[in-house]
C-alpha positions, 0 to 999 in steps of 0.5 A: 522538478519537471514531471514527464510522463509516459505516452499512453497506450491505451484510449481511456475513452474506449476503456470507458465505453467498454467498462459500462458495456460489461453486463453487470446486471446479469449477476444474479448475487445481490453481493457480488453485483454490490461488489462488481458496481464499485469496481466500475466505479473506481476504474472508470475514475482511474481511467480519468486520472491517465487522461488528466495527468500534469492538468489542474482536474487530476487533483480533485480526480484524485482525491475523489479515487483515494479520499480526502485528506481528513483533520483527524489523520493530519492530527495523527500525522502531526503528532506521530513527527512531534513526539518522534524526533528527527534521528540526529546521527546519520551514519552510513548503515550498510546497504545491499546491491539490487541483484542481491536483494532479488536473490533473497526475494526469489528464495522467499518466494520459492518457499511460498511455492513449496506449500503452494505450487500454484504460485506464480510468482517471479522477481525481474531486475528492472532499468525501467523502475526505481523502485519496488513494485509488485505487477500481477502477482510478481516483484519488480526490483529496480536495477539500480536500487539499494536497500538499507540491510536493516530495511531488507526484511521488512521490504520483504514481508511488505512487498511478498508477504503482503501484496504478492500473497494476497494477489495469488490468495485473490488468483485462487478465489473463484472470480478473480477481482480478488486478485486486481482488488476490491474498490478502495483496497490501496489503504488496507493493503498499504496498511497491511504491508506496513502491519507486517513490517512492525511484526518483524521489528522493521517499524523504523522510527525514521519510516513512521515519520515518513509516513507521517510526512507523506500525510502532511503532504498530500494535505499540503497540496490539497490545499493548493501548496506549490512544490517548494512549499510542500518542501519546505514544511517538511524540512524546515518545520518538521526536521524531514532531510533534505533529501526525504522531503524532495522524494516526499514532495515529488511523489505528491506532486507527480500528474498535477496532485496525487494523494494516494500517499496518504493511505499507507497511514491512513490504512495502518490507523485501520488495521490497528483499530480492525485488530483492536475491535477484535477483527480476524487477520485471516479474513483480510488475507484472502485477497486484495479488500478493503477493510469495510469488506471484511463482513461481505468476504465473511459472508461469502465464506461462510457460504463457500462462495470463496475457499480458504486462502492457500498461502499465509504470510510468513511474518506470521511465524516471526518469534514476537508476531503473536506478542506484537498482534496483541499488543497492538490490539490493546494499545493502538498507540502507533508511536508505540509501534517503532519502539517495538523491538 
């Protein structure tokens, strides 16, 4: 396909000037400075990948910002696609209506807000989005979707209980890149979302393959395969449909190479093995981190700097969340994961 992309803004080059104008160096906390630096870092490559889009520099721009695809997670990958078959029967599940789907996320949401009046959370119907994104703390539903009725509380728990709550657990902290997100929180929030899908028993077999698929195809395109390469190896040696592999290829293909799909398994292999180390889910909760943040936000909470989280995920209060959680934390087997039901 032909990728376009929408017209810049914004001059990255004076975003840049301006990122490194920030006194950083004023911050009198050894830890919060730590913490302040790789942000810095990380949006100045941002910053990069919007002025490389659709050149040969954004691929290895993007793998320096999401992290290159490792043998071990293609190992995974592999193995989660081998010994889960492809679904053979594809009947016509039912499915809901994009203004109905945003109904049932206002009234998700409008419970939040009961125990927590603070929360500012809205959902807008989108024409221009095709699909669901949550932008500052609110969700964006795409006007002309539809959703799968097996697939909506999931959605739900992955898109509110997840990204929506952490933003606003973030907004409640007293500095607020809690909320904007701590360098490198993509994988442990992608991870996290999809840990609450599980807890409420919407870990498809079909989803855990595409996400396996979405690994092998950012190592795909790392290693230089063309569009209808990647394609093909998804549906001809893997048994992903037609229709999935293109959407698949598409979203690593988009600006020259973007790699960022791979941490949605990536970050549910670290949850697994944060949980199975005895870690505490609270911790991961109290805003936008990543997993190797864990002991620095501990840290600060036992030093006050940061107060407790006003909102806990609902998927939390699932019948089988306790049972799940601690399956998980003894097994860590992630096929295992789609046969919870």
């Amino acid at each position: 396909p032909r990728f376009t992309y929408r017209h810049l803004d914004v001059d990255p080059t004076a975003l840049k000037r301006a990122l490194y104008s920030l006194p950083i160096d004023r911050v009198e906390d050894p830890t919060l400075e730590a913490i302040f630096r790789e942000k810095q870092r990380e949006v100045s490559l941002q910053l990069d990948l919007l002025t490389d889009r659709g050149t040969p520099r954004f691929l290895p721009g993007s793998v320096a910002l999401y992290g290159a695809i490792d043998p071990e997670m293609v190992t995974t990958a592999v193995d989660l696609l081998t010994r889960i078959p492809p679904s053979e029967t594809r009947s016509r599940r039912r499915s809901m209506a994009a203004p109905e789907f945003a109904e049932l996320a206002s009234a998700e949401i409008e419970r939040y807000r009961q125990t927590y009046p603070g929360l500012g959370a809205t959902v807008h119907l989108r024409d221009d989005v095709t699909s669901l994104v949550v932008s500052r703390g609110s969700l964006l539903v795409g006007s002309q979707m539809r959703f799968a009725e097996n697939r909506v509380e999931p959605l739900l728990q992955h898109e509110i209980g997840t990204h929506v709550v952490t933003y606003w657990n973030g907004m409640a902290q007293p500095f607020r890149l809690l909320a904007a997100g701590l360098a490198g929180y993509d994988e442990l929030q992608e991870g996290l979302a999809v840990f609450a899908e599980y807890l409420v028993a919407g870990l498809t077999e079909d989803r855990l393959r595409t996400l396996a698929g979405r690994v092998v195809a950012a190592r795909a395109v790392s290693d230089g395969s063309a569009f209808v390469e990647t394609f093909r190896l998804l549906a001809d040696e893997y048994g992903i449909t037609p229709r999935g592999a293109f959407q698949i290829a598409a979203r690593v293909h988009r600006s020259g190479g973007f790699v960022k799909d791979a941490v949605y398994l990536r970050g549910l292999r670290r949850v697994v093995e944060y949980l199975g180390d005895g870690g505490r889910l609270d911790t991961l909760l109290v805003g936008k981190i990543a997993a190797d943040h864990a002991p620095v936000v501990e840290e600060l909470q036992r030093r006050r700097v940061l107060v407790p989280a006003p909102l806990r995920p609902s998927y939390l209060d699932h019948p089988d969340a306790h049972y799940r959680t601690e399956r998980l934390r003894s097994d860590g087997d992630l096929v295992a994961l789609a046969g919870a039901r």
